[in-house]
N, C-alpha and C positions, 0 to 999 in steps of 0.2 A: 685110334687108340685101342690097344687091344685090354681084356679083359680078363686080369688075372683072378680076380677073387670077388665073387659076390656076395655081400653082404646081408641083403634081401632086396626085397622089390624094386626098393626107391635108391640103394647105395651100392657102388661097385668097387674096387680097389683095380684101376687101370694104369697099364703102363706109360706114360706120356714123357716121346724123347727116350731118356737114360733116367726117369726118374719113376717114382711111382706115385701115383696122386688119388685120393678119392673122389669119384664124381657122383654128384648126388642131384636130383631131380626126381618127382614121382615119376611113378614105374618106371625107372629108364633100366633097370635090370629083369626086365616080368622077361621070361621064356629066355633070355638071355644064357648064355654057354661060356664057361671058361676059354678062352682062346679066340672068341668073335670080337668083333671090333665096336665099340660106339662113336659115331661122331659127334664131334664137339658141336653142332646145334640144338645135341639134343639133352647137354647138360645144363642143367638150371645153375649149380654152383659148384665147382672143384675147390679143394683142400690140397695143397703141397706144404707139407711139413718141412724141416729140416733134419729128421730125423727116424730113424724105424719105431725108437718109443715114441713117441709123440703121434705119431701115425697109428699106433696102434691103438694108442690111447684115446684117439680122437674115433677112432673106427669104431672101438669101444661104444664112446660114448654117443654116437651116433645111430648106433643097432640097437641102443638098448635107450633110447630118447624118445617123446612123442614127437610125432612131424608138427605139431604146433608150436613146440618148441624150438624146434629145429628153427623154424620159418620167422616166427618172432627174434632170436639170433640173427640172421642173416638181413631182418630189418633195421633191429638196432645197430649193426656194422655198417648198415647202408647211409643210416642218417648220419651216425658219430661223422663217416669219412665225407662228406657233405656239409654236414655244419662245421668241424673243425680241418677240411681242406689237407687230410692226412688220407694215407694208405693203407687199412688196415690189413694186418699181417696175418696169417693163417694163425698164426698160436694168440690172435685174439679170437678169432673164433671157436677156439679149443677153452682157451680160458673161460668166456662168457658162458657160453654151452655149458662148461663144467659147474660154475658160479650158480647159472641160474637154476640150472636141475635140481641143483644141491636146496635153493631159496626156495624153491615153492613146495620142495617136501616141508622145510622147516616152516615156511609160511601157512602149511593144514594143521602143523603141528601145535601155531601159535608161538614158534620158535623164533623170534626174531633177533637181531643182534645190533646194538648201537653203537655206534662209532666214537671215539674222542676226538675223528678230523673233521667233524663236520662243519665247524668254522674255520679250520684251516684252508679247506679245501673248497669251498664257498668264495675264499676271500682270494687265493693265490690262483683257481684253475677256474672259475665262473663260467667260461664257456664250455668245459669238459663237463663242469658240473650240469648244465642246462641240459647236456645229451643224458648225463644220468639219472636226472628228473624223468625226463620223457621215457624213458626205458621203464623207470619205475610205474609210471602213467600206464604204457601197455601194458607190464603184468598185472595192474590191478582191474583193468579191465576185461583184462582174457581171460585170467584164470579167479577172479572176484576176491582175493586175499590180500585184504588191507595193510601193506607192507607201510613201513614207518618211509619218513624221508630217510635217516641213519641209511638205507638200504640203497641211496643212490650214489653214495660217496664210493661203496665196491665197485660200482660200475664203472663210474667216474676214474677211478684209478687205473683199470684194466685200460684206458683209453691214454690215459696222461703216459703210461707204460710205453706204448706204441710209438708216442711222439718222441718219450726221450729214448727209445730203443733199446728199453730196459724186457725182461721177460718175469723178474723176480717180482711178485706185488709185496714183498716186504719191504723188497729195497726201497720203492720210493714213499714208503708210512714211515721208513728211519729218515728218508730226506725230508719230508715235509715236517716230521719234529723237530731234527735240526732246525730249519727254518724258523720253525717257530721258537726256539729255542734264543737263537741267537737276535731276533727282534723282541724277543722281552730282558734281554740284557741289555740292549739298547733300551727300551722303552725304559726300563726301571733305573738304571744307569740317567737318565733326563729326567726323570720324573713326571713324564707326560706322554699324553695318547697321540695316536702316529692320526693325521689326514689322509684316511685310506683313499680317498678319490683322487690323490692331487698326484700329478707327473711323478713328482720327485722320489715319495714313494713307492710309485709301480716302481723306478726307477730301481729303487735299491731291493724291491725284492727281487727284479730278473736279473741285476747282480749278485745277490745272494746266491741265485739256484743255479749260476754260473761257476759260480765261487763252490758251494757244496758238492758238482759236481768234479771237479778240480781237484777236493781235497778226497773225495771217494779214490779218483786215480793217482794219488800223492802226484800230483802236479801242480807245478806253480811258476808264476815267471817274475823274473826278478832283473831288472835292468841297471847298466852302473853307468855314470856313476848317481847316486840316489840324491840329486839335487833339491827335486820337487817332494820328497820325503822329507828331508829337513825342515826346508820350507811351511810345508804344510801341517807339520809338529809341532812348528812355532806357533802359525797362525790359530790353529783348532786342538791349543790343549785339552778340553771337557773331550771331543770327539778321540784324540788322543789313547785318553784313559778307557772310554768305553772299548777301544779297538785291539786294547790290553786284556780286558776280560774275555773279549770274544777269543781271541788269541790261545788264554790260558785257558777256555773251554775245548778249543781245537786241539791242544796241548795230550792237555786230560782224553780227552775221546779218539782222534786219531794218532795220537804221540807224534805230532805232526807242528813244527813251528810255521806262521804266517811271514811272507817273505816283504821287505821292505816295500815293492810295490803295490802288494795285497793289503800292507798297512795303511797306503796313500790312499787307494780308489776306496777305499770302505770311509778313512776319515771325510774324505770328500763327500759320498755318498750321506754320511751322519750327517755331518754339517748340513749339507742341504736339506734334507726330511725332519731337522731340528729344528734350524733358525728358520730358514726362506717360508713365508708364505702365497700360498699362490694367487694370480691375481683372476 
C-alpha cells in the first residue's frame, strides 16, 4: 500500500486497491515518505470509510486524539463484535471515537448527561447494553472519572446501530420510543403489567421492532383474501380495540394506516402477552 498522506507517527492515509484507507499502528509512519509503501503486517488497525467526509473526519479525529483513546476504542469494537457475534463497521469506530472524546472532556468537567432510555434500553437490547456497561467500566478505570451508568445506554446504541444498519443514533432513540410508546398503549389499554421474562413477550417486542421498522420504510404486507383477520377480530375483540389505538397512533405520527394483516399478527401477539401464562 502506498502512502499518500501522513498524519503523524502512529497514522497514514494509504492507498489500498482503488480506495483510500487510514492505517494506524504505533510508529508505523516514523521516517516514512509520501509515495513509499507499508505492508499490511505492519498495521495494527485500518479505517475504510465510505466516504471523503467521513474519512476526513475520522482522520481528524484521530490526529488530534490520545493513543489511549484511540486503543480503548478499538478494544471496546473488539468485545462489542465478540460478545454480540456482529461486524463492526468503520463508522462505529468513528462514532465511538467521536462519542467518547467528547465524554471524558465532559466527564473532568463533571458534565454528565442522563438518559430517559435507560429502561428501555436495559429491557429491549440487554446484551448490547452488557457491552455498554463494560465500556463504561474501562473509562472509569483508565481515565478515574466516575461516569453515571445513563453513560452506557450511548454506547449501547452506537452498537444496536450497527446491527440494524442504521448510521443515524437518533433514528433508533425515535425507534425505541416508539416502542415504548406503543406497549404502554397496550399496557394501559389491559390495565396490567407485561411478564417481561416470558417467551410471549420477547415475542411481541421483536415483532414490534419488525413492525417499527416496516413502518419507518412505509412498508407493509397485506394478503387476500383477509380470512384469518375476520376471524381473529371475532375471537380477540379487547386486543382488537387496543390494535385500534395503536393504529391511530401510527396514523397521527407516520400518516400511515396498518394493513389487515399487521392488524392480525399484532391481535395475536396482544392476546398471547395478555391472556396466556407461561408455564
Amino acid at each position: 500500500m502506498k502512502v499518500q498522506k501522513i498524519l503523524n507517527n502512529n497514522i497514514a492515509i494509504v492507498i489500498r486497491g482503488n480506495h483510500e484507507s487510514i492505517a494506524y499502528s504505533p510508529g508505523i509512519a516514523f521516517k516514512k515518505k509520501v509515495g513509499q509503501t507499508i505492508d499490511e503486517s505492519e498495521i495494527a488497525k485500518s479505517y475504510v470509510l465510505d466516504s471523503k467526509d467521513r474519512l476526513e473526519h475520522l482522520s481528524y479525529l484521530l490526529t488530534h486524539t490520545d493513543e489511549s483513546i484511540i486503543e480503548l476504542v478499538n478494544k471496546i469494537v473488539a468485545f462489542g463484535e465478540k460478545e454480540l457475534a456482529i461486524e463492526g463497521n468503520d463508522y462505529l469506530y468513528l462514532a465511538l471515537l467521536d462519542h467518547i472524546s467528547f465524554a471524558i472532556k465532559r466527564g473532568h468537567k463533571k458534565q454528565f448527561i442522563m438518559s430517559p432510555l435507560v429502561w428501555e434500553v436495559k429491557k429491549f437490547y440487554p446484551k448490547h447494553y452488557a457491552v455498554g456497561l463494560k465500556a463504561v467500566k474501562w473509562l472509569v478505570d483508565e481515565f478515574k472519572i466516575d461516569f453515571p451508568e445513563d453513560e452506557a445506554v450511548s454506547i449501547t446504541l452506537h452498537f444496536i446501530n450497527v446491527q440494524d444498519g442504521k448510521t443515524n443514533i437518533n433514528e433508533k432513540v425515535k425507534d425505541i420510543e416508539i416502542l415504548r410508546d406503543i406497549l404502554n398503549i397496550i399496557k394501559y389499554h389491559f390495565k396490567t403489567e407485561f411478564y417481561e421474562n416470558s417467551l410471549n413477550y420477547m415475542r411481541l417486542v421483536t415483532h414490534l421492532q419488525y413492525f417499527i421498522e416496516r413502518v419507518n420504510r412505509n412498508e407493509s404486507y397485506d394478503t387476500e383474501p383477509n380470512l384469518l383477520y375476520e376471524q381473529v377480530k371475532t375471537i380477540y375483540p379487547n386486543a382488537y380495540q387496543a390494535v385500534e389505538k395503536i393504529n391511530a397512533y401510527v396514523l397521527k405520527k407516520f400518516k400511515q394506516q396498518l394493513s389487515k394483516d399487521e392488524y392480525t399478527y399484532l391481535m395475536i401477539h396482544i392476546n398471547r402477552v395478555t391472556e396466556r401464562k407461561e408455564s
